[in-house]
C-alpha positions in Angstrom: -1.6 13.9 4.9 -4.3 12.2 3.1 -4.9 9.6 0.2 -7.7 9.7 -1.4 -8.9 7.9 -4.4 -11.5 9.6 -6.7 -13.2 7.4 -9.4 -10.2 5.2 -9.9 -10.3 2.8 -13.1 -8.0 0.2 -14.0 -7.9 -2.4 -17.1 -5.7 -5.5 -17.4 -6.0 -5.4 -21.5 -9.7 -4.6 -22.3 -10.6 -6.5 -19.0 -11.6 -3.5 -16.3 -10.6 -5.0 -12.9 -11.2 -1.7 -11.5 -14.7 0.2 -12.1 -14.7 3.6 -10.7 -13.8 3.5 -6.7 -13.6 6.2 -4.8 -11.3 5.8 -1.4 -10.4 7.6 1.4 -7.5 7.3 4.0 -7.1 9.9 6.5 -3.9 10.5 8.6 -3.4 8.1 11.0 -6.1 5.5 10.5 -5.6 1.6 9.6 -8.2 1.4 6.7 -9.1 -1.8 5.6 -9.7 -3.4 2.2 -11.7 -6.5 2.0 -13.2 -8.6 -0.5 -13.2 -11.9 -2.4 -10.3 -12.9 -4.1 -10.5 -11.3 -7.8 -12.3 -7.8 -6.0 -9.3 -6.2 -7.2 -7.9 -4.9 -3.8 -4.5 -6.0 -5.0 -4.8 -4.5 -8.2 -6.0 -1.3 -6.3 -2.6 -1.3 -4.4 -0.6 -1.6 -6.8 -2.2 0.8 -8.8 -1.5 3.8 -5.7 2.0 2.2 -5.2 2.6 3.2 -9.1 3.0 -0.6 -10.1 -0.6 -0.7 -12.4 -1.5 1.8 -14.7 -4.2 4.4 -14.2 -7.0 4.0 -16.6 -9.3 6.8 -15.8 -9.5 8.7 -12.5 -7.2 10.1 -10.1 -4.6 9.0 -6.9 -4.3 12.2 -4.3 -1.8 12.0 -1.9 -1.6 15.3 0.7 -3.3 17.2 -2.5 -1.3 16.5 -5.0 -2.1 13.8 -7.8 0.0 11.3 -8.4 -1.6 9.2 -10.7 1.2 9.6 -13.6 3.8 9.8 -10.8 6.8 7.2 -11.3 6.6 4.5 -8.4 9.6 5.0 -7.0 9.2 8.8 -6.7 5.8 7.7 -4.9 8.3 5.6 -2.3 10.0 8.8 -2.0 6.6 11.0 -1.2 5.9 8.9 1.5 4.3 5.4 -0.1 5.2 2.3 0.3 4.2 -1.1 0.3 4.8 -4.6 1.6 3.5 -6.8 -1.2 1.4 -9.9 -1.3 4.1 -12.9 -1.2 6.6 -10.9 1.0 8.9 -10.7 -2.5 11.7 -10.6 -0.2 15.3 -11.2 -2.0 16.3 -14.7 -0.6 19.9 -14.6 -1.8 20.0 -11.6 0.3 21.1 -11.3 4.3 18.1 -9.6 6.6 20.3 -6.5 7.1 20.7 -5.9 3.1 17.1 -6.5 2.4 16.6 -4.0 5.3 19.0 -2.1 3.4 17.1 -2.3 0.4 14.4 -0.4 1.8 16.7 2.8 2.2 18.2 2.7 -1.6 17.1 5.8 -2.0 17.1 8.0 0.9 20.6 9.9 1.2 20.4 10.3 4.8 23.8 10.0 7.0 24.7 6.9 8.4 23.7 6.8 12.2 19.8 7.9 11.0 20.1 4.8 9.1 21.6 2.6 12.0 18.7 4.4 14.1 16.3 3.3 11.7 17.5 -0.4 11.8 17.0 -0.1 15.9 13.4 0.9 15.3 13.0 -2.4 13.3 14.8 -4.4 15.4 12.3 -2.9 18.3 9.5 -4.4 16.4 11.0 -7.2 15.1 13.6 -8.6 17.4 13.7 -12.0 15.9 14.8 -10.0 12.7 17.9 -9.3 14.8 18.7 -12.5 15.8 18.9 -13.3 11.9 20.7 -10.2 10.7 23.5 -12.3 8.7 20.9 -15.5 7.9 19.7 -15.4 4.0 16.0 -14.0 3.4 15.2 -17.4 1.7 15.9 -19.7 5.1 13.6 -18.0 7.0 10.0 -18.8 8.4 7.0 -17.5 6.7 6.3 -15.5 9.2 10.1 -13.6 9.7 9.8 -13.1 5.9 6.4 -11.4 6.7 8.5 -9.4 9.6 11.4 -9.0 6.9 8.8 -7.6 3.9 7.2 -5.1 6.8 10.6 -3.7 8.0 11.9 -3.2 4.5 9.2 -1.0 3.5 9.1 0.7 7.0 13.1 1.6 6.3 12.0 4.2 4.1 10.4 5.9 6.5 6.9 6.2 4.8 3.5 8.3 5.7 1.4 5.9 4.2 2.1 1.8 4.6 0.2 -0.4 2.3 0.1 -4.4 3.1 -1.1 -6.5 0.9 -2.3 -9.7 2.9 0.2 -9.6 5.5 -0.9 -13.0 7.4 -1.1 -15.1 4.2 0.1 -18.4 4.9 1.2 -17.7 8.8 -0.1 -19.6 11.9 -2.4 -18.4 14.2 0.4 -17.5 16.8 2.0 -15.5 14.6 -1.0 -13.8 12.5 -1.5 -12.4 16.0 1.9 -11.0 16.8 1.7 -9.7 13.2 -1.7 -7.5 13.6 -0.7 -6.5 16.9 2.5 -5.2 15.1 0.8 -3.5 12.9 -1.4 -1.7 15.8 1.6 -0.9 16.5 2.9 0.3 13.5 0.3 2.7 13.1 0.2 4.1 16.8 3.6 5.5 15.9 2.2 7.9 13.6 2.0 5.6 10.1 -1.0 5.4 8.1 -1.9 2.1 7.2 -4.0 1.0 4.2 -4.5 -3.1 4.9 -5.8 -5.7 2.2 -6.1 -8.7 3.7 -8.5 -12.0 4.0 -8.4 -12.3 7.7 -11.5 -9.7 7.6 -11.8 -10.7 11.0 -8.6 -9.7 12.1 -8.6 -6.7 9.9 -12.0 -5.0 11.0 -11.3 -5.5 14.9 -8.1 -3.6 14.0 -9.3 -1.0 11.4 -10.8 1.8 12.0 -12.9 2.0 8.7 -13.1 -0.4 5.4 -14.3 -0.8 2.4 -15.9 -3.8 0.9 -15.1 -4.7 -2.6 -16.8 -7.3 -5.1 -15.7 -7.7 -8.7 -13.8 -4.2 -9.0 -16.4 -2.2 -7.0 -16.6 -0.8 -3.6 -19.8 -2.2 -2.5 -19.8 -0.9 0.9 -18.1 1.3 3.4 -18.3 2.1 7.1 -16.6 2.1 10.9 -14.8 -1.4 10.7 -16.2 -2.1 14.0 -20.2 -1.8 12.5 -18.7 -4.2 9.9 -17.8 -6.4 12.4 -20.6 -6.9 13.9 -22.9 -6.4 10.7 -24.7 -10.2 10.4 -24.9 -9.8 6.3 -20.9 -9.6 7.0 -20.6 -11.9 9.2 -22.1 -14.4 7.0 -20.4 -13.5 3.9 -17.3 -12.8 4.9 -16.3 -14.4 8.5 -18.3 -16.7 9.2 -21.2 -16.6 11.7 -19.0 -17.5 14.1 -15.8 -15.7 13.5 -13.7 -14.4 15.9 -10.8 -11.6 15.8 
């Protein structure tokens, strides 16, 4: 399994947010995205999750191209995300926003329930709050909440889009270390997020992006400890 993005353009209107990146994810790596805000790292996962229209270039996932691929047939070759904001449903219990994540597998009931004890593994607050609404919970168990509902549908490739956004330190630790672990279980992870610090001492590559162009790419740990980096995006003093 591999993504790969070859020259990929994308335009809100006749603005080009996009310009021509080319990306690569291998199987079984944590690749990180990182940037400014406006870089377009969102707008670059939503445009592989089928939720932005392709301009000009191409989306490869295992060979095949899926850049004119519906989004939820992309779910159901092995893509999925966790978007920015969590977009949980708060009306919703845990268990049928768990649920949710599984609308379109057809799998019997006990792989589902067997699913659910994989989530709860990672997540056991998540099962503490199986009947509480989406909405009444913490920041961070809606983080937990977003993560397992995309990982219910059992996907290849797991994008998160700024998974620690507005979450303590605590618990933007428990959250990486999740997401090591996550990934050690055989799921590719592509990871935007503006904890670069966090990201690159987790990563094992990432790309840089200013203003819709990749303008650097390399082991995350040389990034890490690149001074130009540092400075511009960590802070001299930084710390993972």
């Amino acid at each position: 399994m591999r993504l790969e993005i070859k020259d990929l353009r994308v335009h809100y209107g006749k603005i080009e947010a996009i310009k021509g990146i080319s990306v690569v994810v291998n199987e079984g790596e944590i690749v990180t995205l990182i940037g400014a805000n406006g870089a377009g790292k969102t707008t670059t996962l939503k445009t592989i999750s089928g939720l932005r229209k392709v301009s000009s270039g191409s989306i490869l996932f295992d060979g095949q191209d899926i850049s004119k691929v519906a989004a939820h047939e992309r779910v159901n070759l092995g893509i999925s995300q966790a978007p920015e904001g969590r977009g949980i449903f708060p009306g919703m219990t845990v268990l049928e926003n768990l649920e949710m994540g599984k609308f379109h597998r057809k799998e019997r009931k006990a792989e589902m329930n067997e699913d659910l004890d994989k989530i709860y593994q990672l997540f056991p607050r998540l099962k503490e709050r199986t009947s509480q609404a989406g909405g009444t919970l913490s920041g961070g168990e809606q983080q937990m909440l977003a993560i397992g509902r995309a990982l219910m549908s059992r996907p290849k490739v797991l994008l998160l889009d700024e998974p620690s956004m507005g979450l303590a330190p605590q618990m933007i630790a428990n959250i990486f270390r999740i997401i090591t672990e996550i990934n050690k279980s055989g799921v590719t992870i592509l990871l935007v997020e503006q904890n670069a610090a966090q990201a690159l001492a987790r990563a094992h590559r990432a790309y840089i992006l200013e203003t819709g162009n990749v303008v650097k790419e390399a082991k995350a740990s040389d990034l890490l400890d690149d001074p130009a980096v540092r400075q511009a995006y960590l802070g001299t003093g930084a710390q993972a």
